[in-house]
N, C-alpha and C positions, 0 to 999 in steps of 0.2 A: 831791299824791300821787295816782295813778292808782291805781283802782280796778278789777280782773281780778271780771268780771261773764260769766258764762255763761247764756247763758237759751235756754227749750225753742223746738227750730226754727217758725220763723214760715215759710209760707209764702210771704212778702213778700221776703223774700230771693231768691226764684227771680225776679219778679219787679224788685228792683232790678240781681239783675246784668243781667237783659237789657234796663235805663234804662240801666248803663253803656256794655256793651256796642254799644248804639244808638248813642251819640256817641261811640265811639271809631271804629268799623267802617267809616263812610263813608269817612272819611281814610285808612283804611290799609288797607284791605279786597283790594286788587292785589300787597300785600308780604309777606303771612302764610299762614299754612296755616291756621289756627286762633284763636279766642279761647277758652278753656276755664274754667269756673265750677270752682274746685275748695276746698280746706279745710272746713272742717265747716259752713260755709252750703248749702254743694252739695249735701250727703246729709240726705233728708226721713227725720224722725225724731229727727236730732244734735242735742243740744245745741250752742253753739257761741257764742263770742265775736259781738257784731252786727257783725264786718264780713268784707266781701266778697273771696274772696282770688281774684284774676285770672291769669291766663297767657296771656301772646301766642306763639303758638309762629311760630316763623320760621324759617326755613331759612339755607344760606352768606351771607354779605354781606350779609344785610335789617340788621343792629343800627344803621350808622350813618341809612339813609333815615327805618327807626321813630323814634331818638331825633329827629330833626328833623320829624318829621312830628306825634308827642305835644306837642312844646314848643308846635306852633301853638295845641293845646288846651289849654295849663295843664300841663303834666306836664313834673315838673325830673326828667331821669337822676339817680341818685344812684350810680350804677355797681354792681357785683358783691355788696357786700357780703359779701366773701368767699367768696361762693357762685358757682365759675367756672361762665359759660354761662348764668346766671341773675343778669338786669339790673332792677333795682329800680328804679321810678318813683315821685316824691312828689306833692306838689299844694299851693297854695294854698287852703286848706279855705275859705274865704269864697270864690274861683273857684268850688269845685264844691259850695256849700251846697244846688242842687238835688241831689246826688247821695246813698246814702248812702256813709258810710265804706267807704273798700276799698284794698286792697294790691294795688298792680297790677305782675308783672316780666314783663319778655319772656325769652322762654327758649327754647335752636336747640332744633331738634326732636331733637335726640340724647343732653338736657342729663339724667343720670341724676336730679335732684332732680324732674323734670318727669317720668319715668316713674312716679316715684317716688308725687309727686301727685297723678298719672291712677290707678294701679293701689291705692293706698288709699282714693282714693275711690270708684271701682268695686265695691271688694271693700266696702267699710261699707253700697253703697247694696243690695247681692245678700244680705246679711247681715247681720238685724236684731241676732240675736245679740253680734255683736261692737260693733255701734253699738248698743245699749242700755250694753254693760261701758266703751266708750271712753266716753259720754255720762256715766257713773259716776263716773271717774279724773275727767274734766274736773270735774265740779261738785265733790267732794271737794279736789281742788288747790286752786280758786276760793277754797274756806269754809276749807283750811289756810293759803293764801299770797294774802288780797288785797290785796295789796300788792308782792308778791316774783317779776314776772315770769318768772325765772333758774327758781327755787325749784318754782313751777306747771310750767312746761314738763320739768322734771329728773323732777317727780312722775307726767309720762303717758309718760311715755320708755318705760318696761316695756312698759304695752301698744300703744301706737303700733309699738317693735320686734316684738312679738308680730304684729301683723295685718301688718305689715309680708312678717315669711318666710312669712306664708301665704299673702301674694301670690304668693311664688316668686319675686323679686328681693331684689336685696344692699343692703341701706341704701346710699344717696349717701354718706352720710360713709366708712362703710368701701370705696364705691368708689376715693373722692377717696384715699384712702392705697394704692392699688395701685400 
C-alpha cells in the first residue's frame, strides 16, 4: 500500500527538473515550444508530493514525431488518460534510476488543462498567501487519507477551485463539458 507523504519544498526539486529536462531537450528540442516545471514542485515555498510534474508543450502535428522520439529515451506513451490534448508518458524506473520521480505529458499548446497548470502555478508563486493555505489542505489530506489517493485529492479540490477563479480561468473540467 502506497503511502501519500507531502513534505516542505526542497530546493532540489528545481534542480532535478532541469536533470530532466537536460535529457529530454536535446532529442526534441526542434518539435516543441516548451518544457514547463509545473505542480507543486515548481512553486518555492509548497509543500508538495517529491515528484516532479512536466509539460511538453507542442504545437499541430508534433504528438506523433515526440511519442517516437521519447521511446528512444525510455518513455512508453500511455495516451490521454482521459484528459484530451494532454498525453501521459511512463518509464521504466530502473531506466531512469538517475532521475528523480516525475510525471511527464505532452500537451498542444491550446490544451485548457495546461493553461490551467501554468496559471495556478503562477498565481501560488506571486502569492505566498494562498501557497501557505494550499500547502495546509495538502498536509491535512496526507495526515487524513494516507492511503486514499481518490479521498486526498477530493479533500484540496475546494481550494485548488478557489485559486483556480482567481486566476480568471474556467477549471478544464468544466471546459471539457462545454
Amino acid at each position: 500500500m502506497r503511502t501519500i507523504i507531502v513534505e516542505p519544498y526542497d530546493p532540489k526539486w528545481a534542480e532535478e527538473f532541469e536533470k530532466i529536462k537536460s535529457e529530454i531537450l536535446p532529442l526534441i528540442s526542434d518539435n516543441i515550444i516548451s518544457i514547463e516545471h509545473v505542480g507543486s514542485t515548481s512553486v518555492v515555498g509548497l509543500w508538495a508530493k517529491p515528484i516532479i510534474d512536466i509539460d511538453i508543450i507542442i504545437d499541430d502535428g508534433m504528438l506523433p514525431i515526440i511519442i517516437e522520439k521519447l521511446a528512444r529515451i525510455g518513455y512508453v506513451h500511455k495516451g490521454d488518460l482521459e484528459i484530451i490534448g494532454r498525453e501521459a508518458f511512463g518509464y521504466n524506473d530502473e531506466e531512469k534510476a538517475n532521475l528523480m520521480q516525475h510525471h511527464l505529458y505532452v500537451c498542444h499548446k491550446d490544451n485548457a488543462e495546461l493553461r490551467q497548470h501554468l496559471a495556478f502555478r503562477d498565481y501560488l508563486r506571486k502569492n505566498p498567501k494562498y501557497c501557505e493555505k494550499y500547502s495546509k489542505i495538502k498536509i491535512e489530506m496526507a495526515k487524513k487519507y494516507p492511503h486514499d489517493i481518490d479521498s486526498y485529492l477530493n479533500g484540496k479540490e475546494p481550494v485548488i477551485m478557489e485559486i483556480i477563479k482567481l486566476c480568471g480561468i474556467k477549471p478544464w473540467k468544466e471546459q471539457r463539458n462545454e
